[in-house]
Structures are given as structure tokens and as C-alpha cells.
C-alpha positions in Angstrom: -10.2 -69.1 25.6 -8.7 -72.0 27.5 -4.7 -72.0 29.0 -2.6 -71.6 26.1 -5.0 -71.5 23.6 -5.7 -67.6 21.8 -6.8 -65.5 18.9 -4.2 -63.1 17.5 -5.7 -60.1 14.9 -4.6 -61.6 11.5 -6.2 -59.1 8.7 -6.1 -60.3 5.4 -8.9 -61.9 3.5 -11.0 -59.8 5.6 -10.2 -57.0 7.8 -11.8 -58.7 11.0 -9.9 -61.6 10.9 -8.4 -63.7 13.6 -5.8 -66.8 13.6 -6.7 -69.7 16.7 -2.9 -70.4 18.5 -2.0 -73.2 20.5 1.0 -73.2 22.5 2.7 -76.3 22.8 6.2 -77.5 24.4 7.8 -77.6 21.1 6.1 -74.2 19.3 2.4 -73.2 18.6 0.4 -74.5 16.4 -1.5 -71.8 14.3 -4.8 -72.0 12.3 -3.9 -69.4 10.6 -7.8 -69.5 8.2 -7.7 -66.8 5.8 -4.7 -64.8 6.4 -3.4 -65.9 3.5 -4.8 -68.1 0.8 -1.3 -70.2 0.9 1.3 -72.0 2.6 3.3 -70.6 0.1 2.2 -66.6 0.5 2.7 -67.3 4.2 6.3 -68.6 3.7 6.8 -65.6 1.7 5.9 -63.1 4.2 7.9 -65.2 6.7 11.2 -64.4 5.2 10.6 -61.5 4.6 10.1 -60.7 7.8 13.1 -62.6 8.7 14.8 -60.5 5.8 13.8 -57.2 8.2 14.9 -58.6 11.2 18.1 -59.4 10.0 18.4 -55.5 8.8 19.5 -56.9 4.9 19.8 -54.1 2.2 16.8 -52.5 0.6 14.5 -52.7 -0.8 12.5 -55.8 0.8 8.8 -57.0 0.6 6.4 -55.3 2.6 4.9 -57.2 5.2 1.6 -57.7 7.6 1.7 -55.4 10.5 0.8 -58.7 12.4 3.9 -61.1 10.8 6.0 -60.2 14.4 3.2 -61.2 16.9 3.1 -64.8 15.1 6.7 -65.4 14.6 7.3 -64.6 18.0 5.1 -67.3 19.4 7.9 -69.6 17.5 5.3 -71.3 15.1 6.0 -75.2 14.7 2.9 -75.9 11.8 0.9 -73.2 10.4 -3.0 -74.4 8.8 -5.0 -72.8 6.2 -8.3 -73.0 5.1 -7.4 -72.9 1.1 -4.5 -74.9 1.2 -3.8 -78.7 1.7 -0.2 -77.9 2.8 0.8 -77.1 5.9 4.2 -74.5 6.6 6.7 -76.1 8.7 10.0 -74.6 9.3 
């Protein structure tokens, strides 16, 4: 779209979906829509993803197939279009 600013395939409310990214000095900025319908289901899948990572014990929540991409883009403040609050971390 413009330097620094992308789209990244975030399937969850609908299949189709897509999360805008903004890279900035200090970690992107994701509008993350509909990929989840809270802060708090994002910050969910978040650790668990950091749960993988860090190879703890079985069993752990599944995660989206597209959690990695967006963690690695070393998200700063993460939007969504049903929630008021924003995920910091």
C-alpha cells in the first residue's frame, strides 16, 4: 500500500479477512478489525502462542495459523472493531 504500511491474512470472523499494519520505530501498530471480537481473545491467543514458542508441556490452546506472522512484526497496540480496549504489551 504505502512504505511500511500492509495487509496480513487474519481469518476469523470471516474467512477473507485482512488486518492493516503499520510499522513504526517502536513496533507496528495493528488494526487488527475482526480477527477477534476482543482485546481480551487476542491476548489469549497471544500467550498461547508465546506458551508454543517457549516449548512448555502439553496440552496448550490451539492457535490461528496467522498468530506468528503478527507477533513477529513486534506489535506495540493492537485495534479492534468490537472492542474499546486496545492490547498493549
Amino acid at each position: 500500500m504505502l512504505p511500511g504500511v500492509f495487509l496480513v491474512p487474519t481469518p476469523g470472523h470471516t474467512d477473507g479477512h485482512q488486518s492493516l499494519i503499520v510499522r513504526r520505530p517502536d513496533g507496528a501498530v495493528i488494526v487488527a478489525g475482526q480477527s477477534h471480537d476482543t482485546a481480551t481473545q487476542y491476548a489469549a491467543d497471544q500467550l498461547a502462542w508465546q506458551a508454543h514458542r517457549d516449548a512448555h508441556d502439553q496440552p496448550l490452546p490451539g492457535i490461528p495459523d496467522w498468530i506468528d506472522a503478527i507477533q513477529q512484526l513486534d506489535p506495540r497496540m493492537v485495534y479492534f472493531a468490537h472492542d474499546r480496549s486496545v492490547w498493549t504489551p
